[in-house]
LOGU-198041 format. One record per residue: residue in one letter; chain; y, x, z of N, C-alpha, C, O, CB in turn. Coordinates in steps of 0.001 Angstrom, whole numbers, plus 500000, padded with zeros to 6 digits. Each point is the difference from the previous one (the first is absolute). Glycine has a CB too. Example, Ala and Ser with C-alpha at 12.3 -4.5 7.8 and 13.67 -1.06 7.14 Angstrom:
<sites>
SITE,A,A,494310,513190,507800,501190,499110,500000,501200,500900,500000,499981,501036,500665,498846,497072,500581
SITE,S,A,502223,501542,498034,501190,500820,500060,501090,499230,500730,501108,500509,500169,498264,500675,497686
</sites>
This chain:
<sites>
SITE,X,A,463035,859482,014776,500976,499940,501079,499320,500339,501310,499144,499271,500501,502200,499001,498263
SITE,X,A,499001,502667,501676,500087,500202,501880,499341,498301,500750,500420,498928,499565,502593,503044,500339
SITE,X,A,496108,498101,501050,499413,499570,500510,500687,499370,501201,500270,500851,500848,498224,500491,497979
SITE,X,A,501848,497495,501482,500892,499988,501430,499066,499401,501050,498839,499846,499623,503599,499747,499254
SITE,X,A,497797,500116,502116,499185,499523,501589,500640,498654,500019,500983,499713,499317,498808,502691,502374
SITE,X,A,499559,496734,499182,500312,499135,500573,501566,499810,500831,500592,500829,500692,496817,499345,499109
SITE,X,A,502908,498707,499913,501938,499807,500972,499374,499248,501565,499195,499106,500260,503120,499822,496962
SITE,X,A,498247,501666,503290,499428,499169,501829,501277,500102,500223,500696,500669,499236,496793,500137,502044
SITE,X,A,503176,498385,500081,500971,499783,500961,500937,499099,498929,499753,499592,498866,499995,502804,502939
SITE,X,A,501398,497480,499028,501055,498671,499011,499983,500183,498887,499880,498922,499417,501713,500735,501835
SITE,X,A,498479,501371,497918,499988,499658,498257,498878,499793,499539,500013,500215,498788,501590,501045,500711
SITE,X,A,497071,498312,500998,498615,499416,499619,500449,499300,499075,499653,500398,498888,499028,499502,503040
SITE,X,A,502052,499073,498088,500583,498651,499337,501360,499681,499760,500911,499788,500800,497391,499493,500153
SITE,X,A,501670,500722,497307,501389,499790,499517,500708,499137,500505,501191,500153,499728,498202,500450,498609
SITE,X,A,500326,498371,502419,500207,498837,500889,500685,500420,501136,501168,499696,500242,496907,499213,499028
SITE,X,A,501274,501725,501369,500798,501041,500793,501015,500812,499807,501041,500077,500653,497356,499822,499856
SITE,X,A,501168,500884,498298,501027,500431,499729,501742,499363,499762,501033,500535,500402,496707,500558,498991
SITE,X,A,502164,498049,500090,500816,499154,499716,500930,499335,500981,501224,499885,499952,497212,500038,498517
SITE,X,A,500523,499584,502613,500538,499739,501650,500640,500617,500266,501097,499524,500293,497588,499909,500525
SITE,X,A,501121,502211,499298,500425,501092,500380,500934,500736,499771,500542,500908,500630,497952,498842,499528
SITE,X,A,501687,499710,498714,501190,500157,498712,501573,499072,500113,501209,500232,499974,496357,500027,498333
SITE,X,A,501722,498858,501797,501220,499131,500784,500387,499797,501169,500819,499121,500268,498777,500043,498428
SITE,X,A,499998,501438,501977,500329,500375,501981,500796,501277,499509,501161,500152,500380,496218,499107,501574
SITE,X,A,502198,501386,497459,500327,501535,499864,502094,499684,499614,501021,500304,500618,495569,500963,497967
SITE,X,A,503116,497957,500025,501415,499540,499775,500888,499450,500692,501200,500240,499868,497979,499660,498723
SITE,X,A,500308,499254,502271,500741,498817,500983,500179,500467,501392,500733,499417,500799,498186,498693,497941
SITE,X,A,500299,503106,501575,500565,500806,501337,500913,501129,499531,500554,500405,501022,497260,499179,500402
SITE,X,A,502587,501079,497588,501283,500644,499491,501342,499355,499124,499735,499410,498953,498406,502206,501121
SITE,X,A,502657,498447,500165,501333,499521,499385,500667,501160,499807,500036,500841,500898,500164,497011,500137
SITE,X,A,500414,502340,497767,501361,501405,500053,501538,499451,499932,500648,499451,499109,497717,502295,499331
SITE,X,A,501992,498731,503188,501157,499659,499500,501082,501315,500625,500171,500650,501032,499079,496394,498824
SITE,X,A,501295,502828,498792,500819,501250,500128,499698,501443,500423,500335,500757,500911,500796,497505,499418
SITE,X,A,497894,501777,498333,498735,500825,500353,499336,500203,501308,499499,501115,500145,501391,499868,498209
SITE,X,A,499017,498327,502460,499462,499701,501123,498863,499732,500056,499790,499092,499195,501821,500424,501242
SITE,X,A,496867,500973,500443,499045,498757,500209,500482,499204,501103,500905,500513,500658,497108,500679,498552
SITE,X,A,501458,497331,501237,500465,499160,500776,498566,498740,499903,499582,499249,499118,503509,501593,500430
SITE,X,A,496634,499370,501445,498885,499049,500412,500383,498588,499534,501200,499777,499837,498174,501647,502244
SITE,X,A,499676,497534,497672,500259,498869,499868,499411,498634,499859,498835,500355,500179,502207,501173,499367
SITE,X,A,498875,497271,500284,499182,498665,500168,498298,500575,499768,499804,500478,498883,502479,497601,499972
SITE,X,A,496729,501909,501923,498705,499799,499382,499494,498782,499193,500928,499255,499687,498772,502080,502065
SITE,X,A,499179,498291,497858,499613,499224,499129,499035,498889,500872,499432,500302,501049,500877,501656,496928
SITE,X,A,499628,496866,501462,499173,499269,500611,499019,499507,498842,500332,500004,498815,501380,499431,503136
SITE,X,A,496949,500109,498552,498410,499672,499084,500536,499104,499301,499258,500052,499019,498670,500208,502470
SITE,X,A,503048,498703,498212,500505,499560,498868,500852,500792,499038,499891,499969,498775,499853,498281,502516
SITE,X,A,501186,502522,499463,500911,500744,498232,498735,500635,499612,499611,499627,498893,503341,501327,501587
SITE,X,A,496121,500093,500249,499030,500455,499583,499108,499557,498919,499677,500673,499021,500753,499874,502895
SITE,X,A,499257,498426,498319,499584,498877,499020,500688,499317,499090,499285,499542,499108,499623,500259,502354
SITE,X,A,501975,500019,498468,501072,500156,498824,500096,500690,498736,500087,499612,498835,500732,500138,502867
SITE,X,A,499133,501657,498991,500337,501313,499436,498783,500788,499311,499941,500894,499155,501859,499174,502672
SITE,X,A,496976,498990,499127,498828,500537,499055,499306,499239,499187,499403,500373,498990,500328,500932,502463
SITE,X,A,500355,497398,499071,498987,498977,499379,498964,499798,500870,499222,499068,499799,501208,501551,498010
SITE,X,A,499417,500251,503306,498815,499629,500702,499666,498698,500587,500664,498972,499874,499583,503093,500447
SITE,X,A,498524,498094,500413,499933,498380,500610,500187,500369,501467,499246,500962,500140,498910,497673,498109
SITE,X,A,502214,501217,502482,500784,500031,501510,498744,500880,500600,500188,501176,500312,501430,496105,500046
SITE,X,A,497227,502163,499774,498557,500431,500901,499911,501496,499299,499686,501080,500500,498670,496224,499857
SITE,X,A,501999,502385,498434,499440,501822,499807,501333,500961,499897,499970,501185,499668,497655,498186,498652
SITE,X,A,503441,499948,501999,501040,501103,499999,499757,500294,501860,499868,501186,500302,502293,497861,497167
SITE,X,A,497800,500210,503371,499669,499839,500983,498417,501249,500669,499563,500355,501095,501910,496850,498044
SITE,X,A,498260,502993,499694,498114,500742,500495,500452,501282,499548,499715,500963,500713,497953,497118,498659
SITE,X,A,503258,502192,499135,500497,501066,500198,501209,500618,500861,500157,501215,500112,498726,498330,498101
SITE,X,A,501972,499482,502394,500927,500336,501060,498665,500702,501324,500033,501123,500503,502377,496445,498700
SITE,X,A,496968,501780,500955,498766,500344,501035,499852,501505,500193,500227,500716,500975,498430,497210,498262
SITE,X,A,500769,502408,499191,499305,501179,499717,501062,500823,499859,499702,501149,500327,498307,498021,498667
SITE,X,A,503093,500706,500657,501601,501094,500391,500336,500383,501446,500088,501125,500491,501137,497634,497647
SITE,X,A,498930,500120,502385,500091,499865,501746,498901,500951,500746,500324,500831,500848,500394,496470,498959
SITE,X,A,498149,502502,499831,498810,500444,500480,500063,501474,499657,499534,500729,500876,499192,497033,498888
SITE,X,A,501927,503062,498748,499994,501218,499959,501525,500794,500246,500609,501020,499681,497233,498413,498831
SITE,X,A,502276,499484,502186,501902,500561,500396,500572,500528,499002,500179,501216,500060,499572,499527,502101
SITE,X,A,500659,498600,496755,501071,499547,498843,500653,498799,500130,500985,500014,499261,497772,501057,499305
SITE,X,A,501148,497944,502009,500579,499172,500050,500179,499876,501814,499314,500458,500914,499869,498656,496364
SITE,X,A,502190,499966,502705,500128,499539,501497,500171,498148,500215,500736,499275,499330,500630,503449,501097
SITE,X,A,498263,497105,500030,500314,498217,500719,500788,499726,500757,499666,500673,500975,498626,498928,499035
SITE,X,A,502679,499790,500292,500929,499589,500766,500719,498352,500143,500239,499213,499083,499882,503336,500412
SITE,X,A,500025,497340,501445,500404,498126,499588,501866,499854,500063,500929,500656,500472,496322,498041,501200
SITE,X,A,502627,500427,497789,501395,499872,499620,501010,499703,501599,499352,499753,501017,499698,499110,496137
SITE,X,A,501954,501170,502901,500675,499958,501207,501175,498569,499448,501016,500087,499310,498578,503137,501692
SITE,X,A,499831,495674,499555,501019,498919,499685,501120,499651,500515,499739,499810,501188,498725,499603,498337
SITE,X,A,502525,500405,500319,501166,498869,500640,499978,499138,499842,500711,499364,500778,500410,501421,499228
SITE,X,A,498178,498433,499013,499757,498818,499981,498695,499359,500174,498901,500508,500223,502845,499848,498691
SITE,X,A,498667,498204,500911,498426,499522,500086,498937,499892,499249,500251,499431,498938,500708,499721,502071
SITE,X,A,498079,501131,499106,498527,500206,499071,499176,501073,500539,500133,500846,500885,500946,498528,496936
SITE,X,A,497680,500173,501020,499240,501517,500641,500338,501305,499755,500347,500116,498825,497997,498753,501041
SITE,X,A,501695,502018,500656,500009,500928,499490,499020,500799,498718,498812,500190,500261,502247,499403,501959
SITE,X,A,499348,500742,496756,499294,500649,499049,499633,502146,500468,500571,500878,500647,500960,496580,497346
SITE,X,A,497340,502424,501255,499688,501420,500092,500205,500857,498632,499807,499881,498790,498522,499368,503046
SITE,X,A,502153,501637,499054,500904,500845,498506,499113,501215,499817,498988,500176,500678,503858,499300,499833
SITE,X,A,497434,501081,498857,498937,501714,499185,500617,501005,499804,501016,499648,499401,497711,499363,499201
SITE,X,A,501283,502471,501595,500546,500483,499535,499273,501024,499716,498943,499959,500630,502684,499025,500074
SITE,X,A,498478,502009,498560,499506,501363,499460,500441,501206,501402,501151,500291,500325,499381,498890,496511
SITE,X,A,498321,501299,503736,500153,501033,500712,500410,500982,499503,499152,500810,499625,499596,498478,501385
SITE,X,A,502743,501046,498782,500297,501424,499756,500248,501211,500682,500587,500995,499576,499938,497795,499238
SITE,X,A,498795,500950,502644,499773,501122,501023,501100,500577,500295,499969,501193,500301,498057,499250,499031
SITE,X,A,503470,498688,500646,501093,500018,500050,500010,499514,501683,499002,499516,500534,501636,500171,496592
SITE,X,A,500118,500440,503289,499598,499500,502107,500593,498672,499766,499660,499529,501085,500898,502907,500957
SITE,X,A,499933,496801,497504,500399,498512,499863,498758,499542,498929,499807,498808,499761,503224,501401,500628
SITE,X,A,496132,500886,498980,498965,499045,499397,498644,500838,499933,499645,500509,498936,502189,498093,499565
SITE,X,A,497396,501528,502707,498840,500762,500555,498882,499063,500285,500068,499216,500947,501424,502492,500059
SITE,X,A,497341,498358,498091,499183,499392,500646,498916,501279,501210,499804,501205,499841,500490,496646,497668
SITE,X,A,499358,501479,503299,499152,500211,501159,498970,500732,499281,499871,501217,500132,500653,496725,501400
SITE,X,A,498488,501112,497455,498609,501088,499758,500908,500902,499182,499923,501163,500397,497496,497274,499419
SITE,X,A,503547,501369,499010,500602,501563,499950,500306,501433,500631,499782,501124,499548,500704,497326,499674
SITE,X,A,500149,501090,502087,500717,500862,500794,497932,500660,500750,499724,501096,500488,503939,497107,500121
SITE,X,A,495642,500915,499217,498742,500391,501247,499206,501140,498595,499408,501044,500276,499953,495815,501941
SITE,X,A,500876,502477,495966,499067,501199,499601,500787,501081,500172,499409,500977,500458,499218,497949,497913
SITE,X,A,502576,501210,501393,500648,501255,500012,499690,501055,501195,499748,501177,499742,501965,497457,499048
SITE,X,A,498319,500927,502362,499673,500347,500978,498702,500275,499785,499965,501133,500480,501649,497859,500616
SITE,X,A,497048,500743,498446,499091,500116,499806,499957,501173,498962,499250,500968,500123,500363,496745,500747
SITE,X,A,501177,502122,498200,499688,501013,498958,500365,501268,500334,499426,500981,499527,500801,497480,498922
SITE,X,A,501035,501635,502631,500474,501298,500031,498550,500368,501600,499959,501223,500135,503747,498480,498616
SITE,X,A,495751,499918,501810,498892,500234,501265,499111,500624,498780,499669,501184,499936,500445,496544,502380
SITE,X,A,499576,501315,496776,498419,500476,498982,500799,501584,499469,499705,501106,500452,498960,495762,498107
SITE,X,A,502017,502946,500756,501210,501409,499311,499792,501448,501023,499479,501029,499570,502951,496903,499653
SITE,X,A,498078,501909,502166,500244,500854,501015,498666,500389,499892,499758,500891,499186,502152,498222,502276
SITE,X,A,496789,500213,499451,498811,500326,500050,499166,500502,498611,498879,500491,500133,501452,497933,501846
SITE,X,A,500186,501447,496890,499211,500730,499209,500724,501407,499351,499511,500838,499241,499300,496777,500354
SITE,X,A,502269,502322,500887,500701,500999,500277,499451,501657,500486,499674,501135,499651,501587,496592,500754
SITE,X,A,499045,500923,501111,498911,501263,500995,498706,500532,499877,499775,501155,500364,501201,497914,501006
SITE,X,A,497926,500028,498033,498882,500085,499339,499923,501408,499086,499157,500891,500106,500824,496422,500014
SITE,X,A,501385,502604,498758,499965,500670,498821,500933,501294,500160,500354,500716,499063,499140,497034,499630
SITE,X,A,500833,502421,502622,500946,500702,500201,500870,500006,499105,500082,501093,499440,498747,499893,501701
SITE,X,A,502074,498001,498373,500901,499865,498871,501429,500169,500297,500079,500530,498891,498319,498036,500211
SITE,X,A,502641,501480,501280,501526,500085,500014,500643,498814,499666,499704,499487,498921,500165,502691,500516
SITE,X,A,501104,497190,501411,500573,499014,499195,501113,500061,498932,501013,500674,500187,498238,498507,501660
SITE,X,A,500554,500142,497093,500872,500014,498979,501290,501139,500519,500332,500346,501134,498858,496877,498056
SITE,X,A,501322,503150,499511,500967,501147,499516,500969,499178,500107,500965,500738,500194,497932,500846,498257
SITE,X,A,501479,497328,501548,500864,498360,499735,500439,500012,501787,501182,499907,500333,496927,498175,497189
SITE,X,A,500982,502021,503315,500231,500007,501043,499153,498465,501206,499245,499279,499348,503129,502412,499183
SITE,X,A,497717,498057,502452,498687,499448,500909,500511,498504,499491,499148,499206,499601,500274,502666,503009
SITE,X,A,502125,497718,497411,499591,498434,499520,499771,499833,498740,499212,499092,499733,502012,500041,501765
SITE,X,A,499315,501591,497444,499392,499990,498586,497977,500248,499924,499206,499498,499205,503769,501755,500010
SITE,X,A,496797,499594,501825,498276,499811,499924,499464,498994,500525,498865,499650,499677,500878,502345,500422
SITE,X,A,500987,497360,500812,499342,498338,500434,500578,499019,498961,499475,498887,499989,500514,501429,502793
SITE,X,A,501040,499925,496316,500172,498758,498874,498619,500464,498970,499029,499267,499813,504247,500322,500180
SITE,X,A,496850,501392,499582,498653,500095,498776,498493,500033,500980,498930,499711,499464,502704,502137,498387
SITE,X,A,498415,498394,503077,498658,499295,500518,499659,498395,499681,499040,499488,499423,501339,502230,502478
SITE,X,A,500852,497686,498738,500453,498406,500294,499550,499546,498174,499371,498944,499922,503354,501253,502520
SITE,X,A,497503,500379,496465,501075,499854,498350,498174,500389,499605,499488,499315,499114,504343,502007,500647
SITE,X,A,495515,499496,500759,498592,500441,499298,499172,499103,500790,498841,500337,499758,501471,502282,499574
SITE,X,A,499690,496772,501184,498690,499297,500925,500029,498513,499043,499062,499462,499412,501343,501715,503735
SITE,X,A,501514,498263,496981,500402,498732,499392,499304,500198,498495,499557,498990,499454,502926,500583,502053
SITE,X,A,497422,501629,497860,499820,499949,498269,498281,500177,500237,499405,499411,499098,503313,502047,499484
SITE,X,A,496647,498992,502088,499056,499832,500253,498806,498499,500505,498817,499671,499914,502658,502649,500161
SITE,X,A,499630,497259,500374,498972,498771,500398,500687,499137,498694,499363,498949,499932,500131,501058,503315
SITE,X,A,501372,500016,495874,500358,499540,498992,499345,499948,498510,500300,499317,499021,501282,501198,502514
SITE,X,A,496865,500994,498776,499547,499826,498849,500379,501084,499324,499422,500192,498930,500533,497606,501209
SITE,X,A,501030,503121,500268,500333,501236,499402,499823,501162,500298,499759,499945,501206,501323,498970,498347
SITE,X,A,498873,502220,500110,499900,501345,499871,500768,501000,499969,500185,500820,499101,498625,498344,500214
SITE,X,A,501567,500760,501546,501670,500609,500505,499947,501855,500159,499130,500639,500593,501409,496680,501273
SITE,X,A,500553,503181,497476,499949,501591,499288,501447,499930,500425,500859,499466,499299,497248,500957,498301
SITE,X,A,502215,500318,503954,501794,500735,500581,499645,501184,499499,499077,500781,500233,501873,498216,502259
SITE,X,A,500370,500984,496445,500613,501371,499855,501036,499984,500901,500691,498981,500011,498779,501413,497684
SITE,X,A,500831,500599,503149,501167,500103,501321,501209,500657,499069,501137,499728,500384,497101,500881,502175
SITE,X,A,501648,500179,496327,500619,501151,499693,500640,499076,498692,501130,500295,499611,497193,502140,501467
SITE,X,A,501111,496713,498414,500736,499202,498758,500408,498401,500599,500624,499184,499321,497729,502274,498554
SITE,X,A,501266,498344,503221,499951,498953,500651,499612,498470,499419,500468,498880,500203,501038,502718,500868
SITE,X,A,497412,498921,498114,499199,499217,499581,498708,498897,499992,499084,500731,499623,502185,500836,500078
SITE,X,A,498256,497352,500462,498917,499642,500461,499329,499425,498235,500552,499219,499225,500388,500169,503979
SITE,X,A,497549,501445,496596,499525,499691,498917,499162,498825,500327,499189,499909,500921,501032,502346,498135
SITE,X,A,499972,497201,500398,499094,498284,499956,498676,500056,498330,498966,499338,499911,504230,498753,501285
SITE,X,A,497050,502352,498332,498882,499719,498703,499127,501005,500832,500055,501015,500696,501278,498477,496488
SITE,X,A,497656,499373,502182,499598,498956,498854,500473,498469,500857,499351,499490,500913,498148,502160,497761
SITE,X,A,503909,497775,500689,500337,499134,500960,498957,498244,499835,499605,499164,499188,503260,502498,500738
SITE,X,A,497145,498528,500830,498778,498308,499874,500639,498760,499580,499365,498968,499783,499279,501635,502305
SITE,X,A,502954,499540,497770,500243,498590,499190,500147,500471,498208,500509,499371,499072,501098,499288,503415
SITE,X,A,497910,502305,497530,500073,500485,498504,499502,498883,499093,500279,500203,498818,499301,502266,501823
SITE,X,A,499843,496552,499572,498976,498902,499512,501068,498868,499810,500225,499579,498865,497347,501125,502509
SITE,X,A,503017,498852,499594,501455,499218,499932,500343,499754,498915,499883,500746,499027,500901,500096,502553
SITE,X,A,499680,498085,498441,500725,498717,498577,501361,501028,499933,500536,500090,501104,498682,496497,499642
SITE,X,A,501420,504171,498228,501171,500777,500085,500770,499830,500408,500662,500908,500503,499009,499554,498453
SITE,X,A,500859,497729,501081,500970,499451,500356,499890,499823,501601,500948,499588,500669,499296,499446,496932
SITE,X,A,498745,501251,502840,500097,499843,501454,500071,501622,500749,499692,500070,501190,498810,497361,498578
SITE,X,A,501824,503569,499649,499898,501026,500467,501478,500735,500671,500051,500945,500787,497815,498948,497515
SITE,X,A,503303,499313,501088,501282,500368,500684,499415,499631,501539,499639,500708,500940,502468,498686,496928
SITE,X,A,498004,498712,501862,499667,500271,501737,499293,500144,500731,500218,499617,501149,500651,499741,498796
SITE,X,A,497953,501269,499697,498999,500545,501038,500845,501465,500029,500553,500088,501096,496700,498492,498327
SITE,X,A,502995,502464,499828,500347,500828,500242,501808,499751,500995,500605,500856,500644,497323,500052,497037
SITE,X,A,502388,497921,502120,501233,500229,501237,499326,499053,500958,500863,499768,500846,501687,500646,497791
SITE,X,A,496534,499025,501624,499484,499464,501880,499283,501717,500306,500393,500529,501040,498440,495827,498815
SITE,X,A,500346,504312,499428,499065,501069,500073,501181,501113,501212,499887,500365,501170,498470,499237,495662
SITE,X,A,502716,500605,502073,501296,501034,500505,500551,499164,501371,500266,500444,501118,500693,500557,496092
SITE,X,A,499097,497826,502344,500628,499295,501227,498744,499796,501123,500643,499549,500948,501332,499055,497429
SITE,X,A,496863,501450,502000,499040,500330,501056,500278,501721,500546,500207,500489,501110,497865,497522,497632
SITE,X,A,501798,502633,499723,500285,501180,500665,501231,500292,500690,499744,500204,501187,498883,500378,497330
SITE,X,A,502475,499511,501257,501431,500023,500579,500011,498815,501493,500834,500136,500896,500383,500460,496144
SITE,X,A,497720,498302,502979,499715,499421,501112,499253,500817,501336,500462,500012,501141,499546,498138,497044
SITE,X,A,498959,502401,501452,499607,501164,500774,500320,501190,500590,499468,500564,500957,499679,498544,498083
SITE,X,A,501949,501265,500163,500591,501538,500162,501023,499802,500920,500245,500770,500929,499357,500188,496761
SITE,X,A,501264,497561,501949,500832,499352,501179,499439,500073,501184,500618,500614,500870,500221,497946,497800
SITE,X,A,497922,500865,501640,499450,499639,500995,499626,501007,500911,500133,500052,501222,499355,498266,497537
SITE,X,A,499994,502516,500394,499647,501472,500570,501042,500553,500779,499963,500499,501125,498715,499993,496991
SITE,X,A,502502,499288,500892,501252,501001,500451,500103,501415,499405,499059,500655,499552,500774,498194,502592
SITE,X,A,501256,501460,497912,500134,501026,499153,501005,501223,498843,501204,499815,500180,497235,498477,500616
SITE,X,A,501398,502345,498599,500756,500148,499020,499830,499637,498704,500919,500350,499258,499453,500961,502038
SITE,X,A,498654,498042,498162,499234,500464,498763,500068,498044,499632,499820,499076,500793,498132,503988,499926
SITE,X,A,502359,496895,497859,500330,498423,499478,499159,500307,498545,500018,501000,499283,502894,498167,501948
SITE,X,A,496494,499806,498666,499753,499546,498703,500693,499959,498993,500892,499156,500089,498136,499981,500914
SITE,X,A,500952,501361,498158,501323,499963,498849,499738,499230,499085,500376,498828,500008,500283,503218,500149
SITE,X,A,498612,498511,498847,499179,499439,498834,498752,499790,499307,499156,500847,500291,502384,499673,499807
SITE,X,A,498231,498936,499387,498620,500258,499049,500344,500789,499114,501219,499856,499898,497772,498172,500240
SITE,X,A,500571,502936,498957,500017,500776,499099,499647,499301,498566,498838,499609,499884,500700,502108,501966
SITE,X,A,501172,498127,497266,500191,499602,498659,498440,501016,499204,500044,501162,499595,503446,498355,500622
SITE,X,A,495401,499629,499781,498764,500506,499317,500019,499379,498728,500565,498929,499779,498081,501391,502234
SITE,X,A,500536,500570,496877,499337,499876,498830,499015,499133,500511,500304,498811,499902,500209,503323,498908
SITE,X,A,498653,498051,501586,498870,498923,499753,499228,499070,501730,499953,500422,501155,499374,501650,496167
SITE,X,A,500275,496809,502167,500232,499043,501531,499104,500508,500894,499530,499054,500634,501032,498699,498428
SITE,X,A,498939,503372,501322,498964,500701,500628,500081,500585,501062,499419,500109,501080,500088,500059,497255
SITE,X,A,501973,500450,500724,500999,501248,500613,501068,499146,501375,500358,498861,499697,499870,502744,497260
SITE,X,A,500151,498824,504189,500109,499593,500702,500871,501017,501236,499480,499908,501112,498530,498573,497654
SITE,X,A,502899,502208,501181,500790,500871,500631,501410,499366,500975,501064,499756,499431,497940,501785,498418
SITE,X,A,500848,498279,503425,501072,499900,500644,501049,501115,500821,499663,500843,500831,498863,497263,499029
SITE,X,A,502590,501658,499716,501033,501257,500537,500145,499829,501484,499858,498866,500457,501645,501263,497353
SITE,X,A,498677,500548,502730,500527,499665,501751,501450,500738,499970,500374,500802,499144,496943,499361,502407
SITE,X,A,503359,499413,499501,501562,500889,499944,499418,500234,501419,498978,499539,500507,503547,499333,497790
SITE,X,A,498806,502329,502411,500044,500213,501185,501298,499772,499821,500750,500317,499077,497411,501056,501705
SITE,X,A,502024,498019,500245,501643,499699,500506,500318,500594,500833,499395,500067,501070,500725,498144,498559
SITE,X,A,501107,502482,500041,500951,500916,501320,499731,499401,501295,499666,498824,500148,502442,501694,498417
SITE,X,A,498093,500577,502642,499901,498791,501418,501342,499863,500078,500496,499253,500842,497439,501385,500795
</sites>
């Protein structure tokens, strides 16, 4: 079998993953085929839902916050008590933006431009905000541990030799939907035309192909 690399940034840990997984669910609702924002989560359902012990669902809320995937916010009471702090999954949606998100993007498309100019390169055929989302979409899969291959013309991003290839099987649906759901978090953030669609249905756990759409303006 194909050789994979090391996982860095939020999917380091199935633990995480999992966190991530359930923010992801609990900030979308469909209704009437609609998306529609809704309740975030607090370090007890969290703990509920995972089994964790409070301190370490708490160290990985940290390390989400810290790579702008997750957001913090305190609850807004009418009544009396303390207020609780709620969580939610940054989906680079403008009602749910974290700060170091919005600052790498900005960062990625400055690094993008300047090596640009460096390489005398052209921006994407896709057009200037579609080349600051796959700047933003290649830096994120990059500090993630991956090896990121844009096809512009099939609108493809090749991921193998993917690094959770090693993964318990049963845990591979949801790393592969937090994985799509970071990416489709970024491309938001960026702005743009271009969405995350799918993972690609592979033969063997190595293999690792995500579709991108472009959406009409």
């Amino acid at each position: 079998m194909t050789g994979v690399g090391a996982v860095y940034g939020p999917i380091s840990s199935y633990s995480r993953v999992r966190i991530l997984h359930l923010l992801f669910e609990a900030g979308t609702v469909f209704e009437a085929g609609t998306e529609q924002s809704r309740a975030e989560l607090t370090i007890g359902e969290l703990c509920e839902a995972t089994g964790l012990h409070p301190n370490t669902v708490r160290e990985h809320l940290q390390r989400l916050i810290d790579g702008g995937y997750v957001i913090q916010s305190t609850e807004h009471r009418t009544t009396r008590g303390r207020p609780r702090t709620l969580y939610s999954a940054a989906t680079g949606m403008p009602d749910a933006s974290s700060p170091v998100a919005r600052d790498k993007v900005a960062e990625a498309a400055r690094r993008g431009d300047m090596m640009r100019r460096i390489l005398a390169e052209e921006d994407s055929g896709l057009g200037r905000d579609a080349t600051y989302q796959l700047d933003a979409l290649i830096e994120h899969l990059e500090e993630s541990g991956f090896e990121p291959v844009i096809d512009e013309r099939e609108l493809t991003v090749e991921l193998s030799p993917c690094p959770h290839a090693a993964s318990a099987p049963e845990h591979r649906p949801t790393l592969c939907q937090v994985h799509l759901g970071l990416m489709q978090g970024v491309l938001n953030q960026a702005g743009g035309p271009l969405a995350a669609d799918c993972v690609r249905a592979a033969a063997r756990p190595e293999e690792c192909t995500v579709q991108l759409r472009l959406d009409a303006a």
